[in-house]
Each structure stands twice: as C-alpha cells, then as structure tokens.
N, C-alpha and C positions, 0 to 999 in steps of 0.2 A: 527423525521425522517430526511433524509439527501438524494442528488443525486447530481452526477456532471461528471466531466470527471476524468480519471486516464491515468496514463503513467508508463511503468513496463519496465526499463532499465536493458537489461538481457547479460550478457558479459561472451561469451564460451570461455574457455581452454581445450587442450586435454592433457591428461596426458597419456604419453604411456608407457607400463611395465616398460620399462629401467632409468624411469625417468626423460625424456624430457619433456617438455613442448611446446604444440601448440598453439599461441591464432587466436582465428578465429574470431575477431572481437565483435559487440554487435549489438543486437536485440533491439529495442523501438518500443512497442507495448502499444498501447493504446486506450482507449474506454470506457466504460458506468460503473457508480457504481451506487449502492442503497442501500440504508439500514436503521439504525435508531440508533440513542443513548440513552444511560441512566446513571445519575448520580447525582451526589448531589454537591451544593454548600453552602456554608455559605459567610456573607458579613461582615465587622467590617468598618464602615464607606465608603470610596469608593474603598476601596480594596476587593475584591471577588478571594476567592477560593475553589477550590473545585477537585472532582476524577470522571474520566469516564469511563465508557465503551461502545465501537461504532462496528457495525457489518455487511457486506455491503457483498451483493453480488455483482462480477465484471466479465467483459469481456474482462479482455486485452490481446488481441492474437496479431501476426504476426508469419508469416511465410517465411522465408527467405534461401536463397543458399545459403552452405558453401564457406568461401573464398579457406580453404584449399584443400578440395574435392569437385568440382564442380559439382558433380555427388550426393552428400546429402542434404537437405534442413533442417532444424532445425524449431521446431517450438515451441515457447515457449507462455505459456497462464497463467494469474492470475485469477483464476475462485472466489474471496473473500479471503477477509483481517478481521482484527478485532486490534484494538486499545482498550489499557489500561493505561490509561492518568492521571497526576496530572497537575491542571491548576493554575495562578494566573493571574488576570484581574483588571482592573481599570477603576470602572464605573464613567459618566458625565450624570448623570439624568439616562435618557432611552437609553442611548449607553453604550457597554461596546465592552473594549477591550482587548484580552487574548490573554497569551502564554501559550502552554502545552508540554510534551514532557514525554514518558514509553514505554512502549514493544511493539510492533507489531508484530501482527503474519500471514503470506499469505498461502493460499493454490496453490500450481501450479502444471501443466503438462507439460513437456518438451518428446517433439518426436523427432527421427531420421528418416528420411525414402530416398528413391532413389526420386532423383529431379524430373527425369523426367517418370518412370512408377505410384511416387507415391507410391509405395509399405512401409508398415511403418516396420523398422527394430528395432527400440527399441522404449520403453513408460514408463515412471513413473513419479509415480504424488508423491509431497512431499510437506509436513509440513514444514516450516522455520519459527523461529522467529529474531528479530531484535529489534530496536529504533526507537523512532520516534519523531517527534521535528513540532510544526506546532504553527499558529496562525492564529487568528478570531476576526471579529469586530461581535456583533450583535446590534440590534436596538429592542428594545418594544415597537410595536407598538397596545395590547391593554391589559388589566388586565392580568397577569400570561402569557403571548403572546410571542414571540420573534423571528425574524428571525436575520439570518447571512449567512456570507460568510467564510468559512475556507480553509486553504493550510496544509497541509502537505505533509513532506517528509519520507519515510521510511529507513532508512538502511539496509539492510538484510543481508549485508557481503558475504562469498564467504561459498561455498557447494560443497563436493566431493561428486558425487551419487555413489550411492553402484553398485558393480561389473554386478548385473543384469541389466544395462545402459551402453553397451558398442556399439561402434560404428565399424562394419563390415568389416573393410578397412585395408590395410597391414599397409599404410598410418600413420593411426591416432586410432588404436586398442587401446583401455582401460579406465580408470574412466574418467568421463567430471567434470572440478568444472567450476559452473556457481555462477556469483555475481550477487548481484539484487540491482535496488533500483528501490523507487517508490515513484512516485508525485501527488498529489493529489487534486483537487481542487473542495468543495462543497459545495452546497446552505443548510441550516441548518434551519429546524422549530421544534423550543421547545415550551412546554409546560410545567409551573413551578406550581407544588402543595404547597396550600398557599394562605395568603393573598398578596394584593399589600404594595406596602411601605408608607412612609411618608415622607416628607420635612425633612431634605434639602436635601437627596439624592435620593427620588423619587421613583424609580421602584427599588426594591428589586428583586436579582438575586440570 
C-alpha cells in the first residue's frame, strides 16, 4: 500500500477553426493520493530487480480564471493514476535503493464554465497515457517487512479533446490541447512473500 501527496501540471491552448493558437497559461493542482502496489522482484547478489504495477486513487483539482477570457474559469482534476514499472536497485543489508521508469496512465476531468454565475459549459473526462521515471529508498525493518519513500514524475505529453469540448466564446471557439505532467511523492509499505535472506547481503528483496 502507498499514500502521499500529488501535483497534476495542466497547461491550456486554445486552438481556434482557422488554426491559431491561444495559450492561456497552466493550472497546478495538487492533493491526496492512495492506493497500493504489486510486483515481483529477483536479487543476484546486491543488485535487485524487478516489474510493478501501482494503482492510486487521487485528488488533484484546482480551479482557476482564464487569462484569455476573464469571464471562464477552467477546472482541471486527476481523480487516479496507475504505473507500470521495470525497476533496478542496489541493496546494503536492509536498505535498498532503486530506479524505475514505464507507462503511466491518469484518469482526468477538465470543465469550462462562466466565472462568475458558475454555470458549467463544457465537461469531459479522458484517459491519457504517458512515462514515468521515479526513484525510492526503502528500509526492512522486520522479516519480509519494508517501508520507503518514492518520487515520481509522470509525463503525459499534450492532448487535443475531441470537438464535444469546446469553449463558448467568439474569442477562443474550438478544440483545447491540454499538456500534463505529474509529480508525485509517496510513503510505500511492502510485504514480500518468502523467506528472509542470509549473509552477506541480508534481507532478500
């Protein structure tokens, strides 16, 4: 299992029929994650590695005024993520240290609405995948036991939403591409199926 904080860097462009381009700045929204991993590692003296998969539901919302139209507010939300990881680590007794990096994939909701009635003029929630790149110490502290600390970062790259996400305005009329990224930082408690290890390298991971 895993919890910690999140940060979901969200960066709007308006794209109007004619082919212009609007950039209206970026959204950092950020808040609570939870969830839980599972995967398998192998060790060959103090080199460890191994493959994961990690699953969290998240909260990172903000809600902010358009720079271009001060009269729309944007709101963008990562309601859960999920990582698919290969790792390589290098363990000292009961400490190990690892980097990993594979696909991530976020679920989001991006709204448009009128700043100040509120009223919501467009909504759609989309699937994106991306990459992701992170690293983690953990500590064993008792038979098959383990916590740690890990960071990642997500890249999601840039997204045109489909034609039913348009924004209401003479202004800034037609597809939005929004870029993501996300940062990540969580406390980690494993449990490894198994015996313990033996001298000279200790806890088997």
């Amino acid at each position: 299992m895993n919890g910690g904080w999140g940060q979901a860097q969200n960066c709007w462009s308006f794209l109007t029929p004619t082919g212009d381009t609007f950039a209206d700045r970026c959204t950092n929204a950020s808040g609570g994650v939870f969830g839980g991993q599972l995967g398998y590692r192998w060790q060959s003296a103090n080199w460890v590695f191994g493959v994961e998969a990690q699953g969290d539901w998240a909260d990172l919302s903000r809600t902010r005024v358009s720079v271009i139209d001060p009269t729309l507010s944007t709101t963008s939300k990562v309601d859960a993520f999920g990582l698919f990881t290969g790792q390589t680590g290098y363990a000292w007794n009961n400490v190990l240290w690892y980097v990993k990096g594979g696909a991530a994939v976020t679920s989001n909701r991006f709204t448009t609405f009128d700043a100040l009635p509120g009223v919501g003029l467009a909504s759609l929630s989309t699937t994106r995948w991306g990459g992701a790149l992170g690293t983690g110490i953990e500590v064993g502290f008792a038979p098959n036991w383990s916590v740690g600390v890990e960071y990642d970062h997500l890249f999601m790259g840039s997204n045109n939403v489909n034609n039913s996400f348009l924004v209401v305005t003479p202004l800034v009329a037609g597809v939005n591409s929004i870029r993501e990224d996300v940062d990540l930082v969580t406390i980690r408690l494993n449990y490894r199926f198994g015996g313990w290890g033996v001298p000279p390298v200790g806890a088997r991971w």
